[in-house]
ZAPAKE-430370 format. One record per residue (C-alpha): residue number from 1; x, y, z; residue in three letters. Coordinates in Angstrom, 2 decimals, decimal comma. Layout:
% residues N
+-----+---------+---------+---------+-----+
|   i |       x |       y |       z |  aa |
+-----+---------+---------+---------+-----+
| NUM |       X |       Y |       Z | ALA |
...
+-----+---------+---------+---------+-----+
END
This chain:
% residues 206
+-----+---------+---------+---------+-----+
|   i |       x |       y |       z |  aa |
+-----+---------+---------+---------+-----+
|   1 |   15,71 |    1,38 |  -19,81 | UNK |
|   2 |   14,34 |   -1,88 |  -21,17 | UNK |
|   3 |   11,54 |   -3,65 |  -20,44 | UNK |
|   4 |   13,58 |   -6,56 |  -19,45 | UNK |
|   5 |   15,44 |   -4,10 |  -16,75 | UNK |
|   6 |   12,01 |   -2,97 |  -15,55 | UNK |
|   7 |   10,53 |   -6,37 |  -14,93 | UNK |
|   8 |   13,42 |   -7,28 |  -12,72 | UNK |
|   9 |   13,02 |   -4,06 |  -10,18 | UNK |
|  10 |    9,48 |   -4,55 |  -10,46 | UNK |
|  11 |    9,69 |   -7,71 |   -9,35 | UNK |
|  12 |   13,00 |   -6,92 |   -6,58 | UNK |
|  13 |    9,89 |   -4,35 |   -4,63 | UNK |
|  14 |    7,42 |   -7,30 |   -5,08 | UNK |
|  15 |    9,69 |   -9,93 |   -3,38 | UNK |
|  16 |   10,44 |   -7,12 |   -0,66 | UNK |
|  17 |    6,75 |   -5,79 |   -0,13 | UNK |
|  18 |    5,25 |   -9,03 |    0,11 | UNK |
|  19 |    7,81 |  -10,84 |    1,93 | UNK |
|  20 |    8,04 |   -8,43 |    4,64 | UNK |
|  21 |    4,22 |   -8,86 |    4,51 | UNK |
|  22 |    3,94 |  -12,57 |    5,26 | UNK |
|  23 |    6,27 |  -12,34 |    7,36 | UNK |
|  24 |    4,18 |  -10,00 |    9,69 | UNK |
|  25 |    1,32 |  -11,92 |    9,12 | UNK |
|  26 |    2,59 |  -15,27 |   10,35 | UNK |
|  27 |    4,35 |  -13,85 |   13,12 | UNK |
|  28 |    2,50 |  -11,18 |   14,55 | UNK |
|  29 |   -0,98 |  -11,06 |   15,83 | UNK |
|  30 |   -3,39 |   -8,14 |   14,64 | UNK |
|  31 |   -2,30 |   -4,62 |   16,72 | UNK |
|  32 |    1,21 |   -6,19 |   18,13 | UNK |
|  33 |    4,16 |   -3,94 |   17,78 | UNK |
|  34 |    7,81 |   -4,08 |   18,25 | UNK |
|  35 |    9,77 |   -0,99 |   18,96 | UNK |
|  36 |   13,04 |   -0,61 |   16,79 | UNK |
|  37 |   13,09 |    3,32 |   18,27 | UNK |
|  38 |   11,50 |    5,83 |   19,65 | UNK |
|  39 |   10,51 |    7,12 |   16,45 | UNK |
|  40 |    9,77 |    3,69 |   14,31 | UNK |
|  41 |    7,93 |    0,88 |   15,09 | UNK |
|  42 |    6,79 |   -2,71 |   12,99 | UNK |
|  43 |    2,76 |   -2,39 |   14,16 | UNK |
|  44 |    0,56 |   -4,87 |   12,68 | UNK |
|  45 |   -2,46 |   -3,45 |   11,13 | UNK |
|  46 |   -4,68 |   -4,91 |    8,20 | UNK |
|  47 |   -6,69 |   -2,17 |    5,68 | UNK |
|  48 |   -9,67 |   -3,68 |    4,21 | UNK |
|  49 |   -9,92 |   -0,25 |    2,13 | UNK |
|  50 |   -8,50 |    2,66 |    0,14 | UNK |
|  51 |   -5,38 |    5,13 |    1,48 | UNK |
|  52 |   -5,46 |    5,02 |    5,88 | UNK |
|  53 |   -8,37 |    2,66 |    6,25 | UNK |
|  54 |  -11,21 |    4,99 |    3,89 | UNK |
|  55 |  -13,46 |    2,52 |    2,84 | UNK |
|  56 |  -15,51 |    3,35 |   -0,20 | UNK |
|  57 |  -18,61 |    2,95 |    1,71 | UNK |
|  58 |  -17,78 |    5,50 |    3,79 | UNK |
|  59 |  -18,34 |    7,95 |    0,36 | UNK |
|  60 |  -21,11 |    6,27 |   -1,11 | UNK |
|  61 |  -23,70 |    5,35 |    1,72 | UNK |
|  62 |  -26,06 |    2,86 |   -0,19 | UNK |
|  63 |  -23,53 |   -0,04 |   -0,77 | UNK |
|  64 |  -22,54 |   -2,36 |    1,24 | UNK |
|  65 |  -18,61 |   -2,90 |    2,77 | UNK |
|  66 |  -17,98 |   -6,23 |    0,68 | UNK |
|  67 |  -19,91 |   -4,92 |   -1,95 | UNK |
|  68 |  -17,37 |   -1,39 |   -1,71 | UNK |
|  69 |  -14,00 |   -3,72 |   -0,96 | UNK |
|  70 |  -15,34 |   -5,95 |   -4,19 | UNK |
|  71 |  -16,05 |   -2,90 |   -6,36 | UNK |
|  72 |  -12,12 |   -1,11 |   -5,39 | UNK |
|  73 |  -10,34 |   -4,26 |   -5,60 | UNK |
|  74 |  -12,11 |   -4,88 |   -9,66 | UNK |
|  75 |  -10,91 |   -0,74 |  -10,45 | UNK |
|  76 |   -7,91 |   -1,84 |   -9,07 | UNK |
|  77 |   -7,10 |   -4,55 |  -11,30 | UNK |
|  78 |   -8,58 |   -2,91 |  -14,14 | UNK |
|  79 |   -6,10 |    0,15 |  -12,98 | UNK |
|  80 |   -3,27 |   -2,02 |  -12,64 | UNK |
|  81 |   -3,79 |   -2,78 |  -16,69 | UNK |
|  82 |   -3,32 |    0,72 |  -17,41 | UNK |
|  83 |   -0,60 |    1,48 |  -15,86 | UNK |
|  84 |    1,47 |   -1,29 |  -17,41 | UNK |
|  85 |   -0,17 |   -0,41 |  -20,59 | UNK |
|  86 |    1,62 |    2,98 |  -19,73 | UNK |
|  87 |    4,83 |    2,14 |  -18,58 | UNK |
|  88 |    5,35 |   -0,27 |  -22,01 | UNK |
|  89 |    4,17 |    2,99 |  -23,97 | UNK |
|  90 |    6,88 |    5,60 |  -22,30 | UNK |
|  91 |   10,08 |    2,23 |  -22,19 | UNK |
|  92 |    8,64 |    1,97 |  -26,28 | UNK |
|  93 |    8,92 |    5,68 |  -26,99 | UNK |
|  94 |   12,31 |    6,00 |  -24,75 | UNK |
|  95 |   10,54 |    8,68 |  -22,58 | UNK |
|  96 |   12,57 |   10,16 |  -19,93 | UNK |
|  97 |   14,07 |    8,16 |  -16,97 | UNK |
|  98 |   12,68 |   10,22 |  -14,15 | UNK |
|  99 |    8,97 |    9,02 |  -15,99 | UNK |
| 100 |   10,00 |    5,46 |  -16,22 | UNK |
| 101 |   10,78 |    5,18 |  -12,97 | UNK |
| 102 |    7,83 |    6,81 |  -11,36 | UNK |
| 103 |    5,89 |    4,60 |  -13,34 | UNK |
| 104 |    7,74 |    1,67 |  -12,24 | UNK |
| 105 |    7,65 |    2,43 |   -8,56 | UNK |
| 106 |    3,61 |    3,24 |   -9,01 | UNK |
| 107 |    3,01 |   -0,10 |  -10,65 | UNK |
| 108 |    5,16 |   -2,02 |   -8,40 | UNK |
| 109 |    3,54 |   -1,31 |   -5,55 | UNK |
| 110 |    0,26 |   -0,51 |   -7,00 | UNK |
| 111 |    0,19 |   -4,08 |   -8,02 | UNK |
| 112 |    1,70 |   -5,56 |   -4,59 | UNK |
| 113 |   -1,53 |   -4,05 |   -2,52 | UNK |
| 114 |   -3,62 |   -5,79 |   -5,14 | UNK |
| 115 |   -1,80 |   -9,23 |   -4,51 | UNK |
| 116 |   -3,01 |   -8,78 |   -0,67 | UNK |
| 117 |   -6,89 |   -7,46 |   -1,83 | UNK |
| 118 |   -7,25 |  -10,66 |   -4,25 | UNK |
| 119 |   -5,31 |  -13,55 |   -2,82 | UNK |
| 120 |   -4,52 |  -12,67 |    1,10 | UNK |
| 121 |   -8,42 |  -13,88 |    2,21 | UNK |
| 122 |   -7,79 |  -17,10 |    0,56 | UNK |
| 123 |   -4,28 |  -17,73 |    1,81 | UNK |
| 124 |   -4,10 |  -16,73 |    5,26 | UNK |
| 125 |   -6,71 |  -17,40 |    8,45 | UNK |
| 126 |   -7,53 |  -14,28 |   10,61 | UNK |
| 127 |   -4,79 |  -12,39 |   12,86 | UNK |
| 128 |   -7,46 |  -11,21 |   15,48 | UNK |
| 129 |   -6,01 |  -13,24 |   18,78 | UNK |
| 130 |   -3,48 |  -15,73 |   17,18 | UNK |
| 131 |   -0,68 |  -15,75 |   14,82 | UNK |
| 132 |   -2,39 |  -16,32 |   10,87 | UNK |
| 133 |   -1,51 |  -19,75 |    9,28 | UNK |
| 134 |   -0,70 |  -19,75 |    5,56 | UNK |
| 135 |   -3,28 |  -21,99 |    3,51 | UNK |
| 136 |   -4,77 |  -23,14 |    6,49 | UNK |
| 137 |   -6,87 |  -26,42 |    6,63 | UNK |
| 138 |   -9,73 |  -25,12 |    7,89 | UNK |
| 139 |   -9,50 |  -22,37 |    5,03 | UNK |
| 140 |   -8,99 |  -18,72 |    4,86 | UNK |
| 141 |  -10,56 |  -15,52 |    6,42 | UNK |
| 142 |  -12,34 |  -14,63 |    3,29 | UNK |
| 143 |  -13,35 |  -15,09 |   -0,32 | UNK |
| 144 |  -11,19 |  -14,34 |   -3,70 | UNK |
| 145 |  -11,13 |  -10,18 |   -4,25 | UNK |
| 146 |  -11,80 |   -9,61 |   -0,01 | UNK |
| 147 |   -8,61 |   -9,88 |    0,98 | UNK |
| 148 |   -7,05 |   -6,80 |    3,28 | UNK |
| 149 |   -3,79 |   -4,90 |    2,67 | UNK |
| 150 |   -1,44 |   -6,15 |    5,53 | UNK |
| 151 |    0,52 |   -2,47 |    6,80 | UNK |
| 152 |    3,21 |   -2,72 |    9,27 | UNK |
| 153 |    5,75 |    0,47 |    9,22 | UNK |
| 154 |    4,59 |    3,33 |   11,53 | UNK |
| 155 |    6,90 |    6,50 |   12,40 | UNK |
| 156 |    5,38 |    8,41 |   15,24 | UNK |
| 157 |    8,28 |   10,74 |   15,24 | UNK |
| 158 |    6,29 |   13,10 |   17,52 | UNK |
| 159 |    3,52 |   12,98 |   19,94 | UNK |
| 160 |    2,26 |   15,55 |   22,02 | UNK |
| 161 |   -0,31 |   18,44 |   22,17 | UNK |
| 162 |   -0,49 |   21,39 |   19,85 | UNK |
| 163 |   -0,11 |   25,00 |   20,76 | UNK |
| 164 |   -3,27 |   26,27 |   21,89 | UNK |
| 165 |   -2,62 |   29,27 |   18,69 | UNK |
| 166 |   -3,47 |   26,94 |   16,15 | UNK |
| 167 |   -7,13 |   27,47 |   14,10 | UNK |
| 168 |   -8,88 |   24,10 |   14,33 | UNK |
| 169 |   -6,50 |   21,86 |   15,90 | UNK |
| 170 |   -4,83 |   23,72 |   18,86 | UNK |
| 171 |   -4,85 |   21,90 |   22,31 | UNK |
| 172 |   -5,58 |   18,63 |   20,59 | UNK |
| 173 |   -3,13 |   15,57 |   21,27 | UNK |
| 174 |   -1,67 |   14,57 |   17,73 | UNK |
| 175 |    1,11 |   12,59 |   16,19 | UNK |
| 176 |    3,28 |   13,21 |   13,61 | UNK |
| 177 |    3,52 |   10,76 |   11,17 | UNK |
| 178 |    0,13 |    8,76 |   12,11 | UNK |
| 179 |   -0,49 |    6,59 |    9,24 | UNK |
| 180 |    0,47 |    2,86 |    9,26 | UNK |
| 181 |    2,09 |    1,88 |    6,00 | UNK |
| 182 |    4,06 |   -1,01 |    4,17 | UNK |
| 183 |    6,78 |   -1,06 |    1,18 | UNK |
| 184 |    4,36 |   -1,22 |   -1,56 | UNK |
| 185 |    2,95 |    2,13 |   -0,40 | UNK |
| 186 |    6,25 |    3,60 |   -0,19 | UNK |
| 187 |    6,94 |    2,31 |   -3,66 | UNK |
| 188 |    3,76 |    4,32 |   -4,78 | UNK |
| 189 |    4,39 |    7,52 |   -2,92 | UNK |
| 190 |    8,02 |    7,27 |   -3,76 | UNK |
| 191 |    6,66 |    7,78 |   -7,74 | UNK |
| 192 |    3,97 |   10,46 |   -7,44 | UNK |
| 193 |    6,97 |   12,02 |   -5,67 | UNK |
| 194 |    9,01 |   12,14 |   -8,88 | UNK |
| 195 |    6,20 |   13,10 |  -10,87 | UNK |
| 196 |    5,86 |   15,95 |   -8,78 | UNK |
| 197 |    9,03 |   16,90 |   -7,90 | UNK |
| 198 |   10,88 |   16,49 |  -11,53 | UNK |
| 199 |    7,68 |   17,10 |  -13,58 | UNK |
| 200 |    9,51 |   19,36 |  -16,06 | UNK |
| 201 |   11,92 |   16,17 |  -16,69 | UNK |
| 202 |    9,53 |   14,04 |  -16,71 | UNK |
| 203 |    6,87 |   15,14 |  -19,32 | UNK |
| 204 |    9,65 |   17,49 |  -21,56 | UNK |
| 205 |    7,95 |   18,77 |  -24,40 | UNK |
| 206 |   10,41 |   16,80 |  -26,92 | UNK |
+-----+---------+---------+---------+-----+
END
């Protein structure tokens, strides 16, 4: 793998996570859905926060939300260093594949939620009862760095309530999957996965 080769996908899950993001956002208003099956839907959600809506406020009490979204989008940029720092280092030092790739999927879409936390405030209005306008005149629905992470793939595959057997959660009404997610999440899961699953390969002792 060169660096050359991993530019390109990194930039082929770019074009596809935030073009399937603008899309939603100029065509759907915040909380409409459209049922492709039973199981999969496009629902438009926006996530002003960390993994399924946590907001660092909600862990450290005394700061404010902006001052929270500011402080995770910063780390996040300052992240988003590192890991290209890493995945030059391991391309450099011909590391394994399996490691090259999880670090290209990770930075990929690591780095396409960040393009919604800095720029998506300035470039689109609100969603919240009308379809968002790109650069609108009247400008957008907040400052650099308070932008929110557009999510739009959701897979309740089942719905229903548990057995009433179950410690903690029996008799409750749940659904299976219940996040809302987009492609650059899937990118990012899709490289802890290899990391986890092919560790050995990945991180051989030679």
């Amino acid at each position: 793998m060169t660096i050359k080769k991993a530019t390109l996908f990194i930039i082929l899950i770019l074009l596809i996570d935030q073009i399937s993001k603008i899309y939603i956002k100029t065509h759907f208003v915040i909380g409409e859905e459209l049922k492709v099956f039973s199981w999969f839907k496009i629902y438009f959600v926006e996530n002003d926060g960390m993994a399924w809506g946590t907001k660092l406020s909600d862990f450290i009490s005394f700061i404010s939300d902006r001052t929270a979204k500011l402080s995770l989008t910063i780390f996040r940029i300052v992240a988003i260093f590192g890991i290209g720092y890493w995945l030059y280092d391991v391309i450099k030092k011909d590391s394994p594949k399996i490691l090259i790739w999880a670090i290209i999927f990770i930075f990929a879409g690591a780095l396409g939620n960040i393009l919604d936390s800095v720029f998506y405030g300035v470039l689109f209005n609100d969603s919240f009862g009308q379809v968002a306008s790109f650069l609108p005149t009247e400008g957008g629905y907040d400052s650099l760095l308070h932008g929110k992470v557009v999510d739009m793939l959701y897979f309740p595959i089942w719905k229903g309530y548990l057995p009433e057997w179950l410690p903690f959660y029996g008799g409750k009404y749940f659904t299976f999957f219940e996040p809302v997610f987009n492609v650059a999440d899937v990118a990012i899961s899709t490289g802890f996965g290899l990391l986890i699953f092919f560790n050995k390969k990945a991180f051989s002792k030679d």
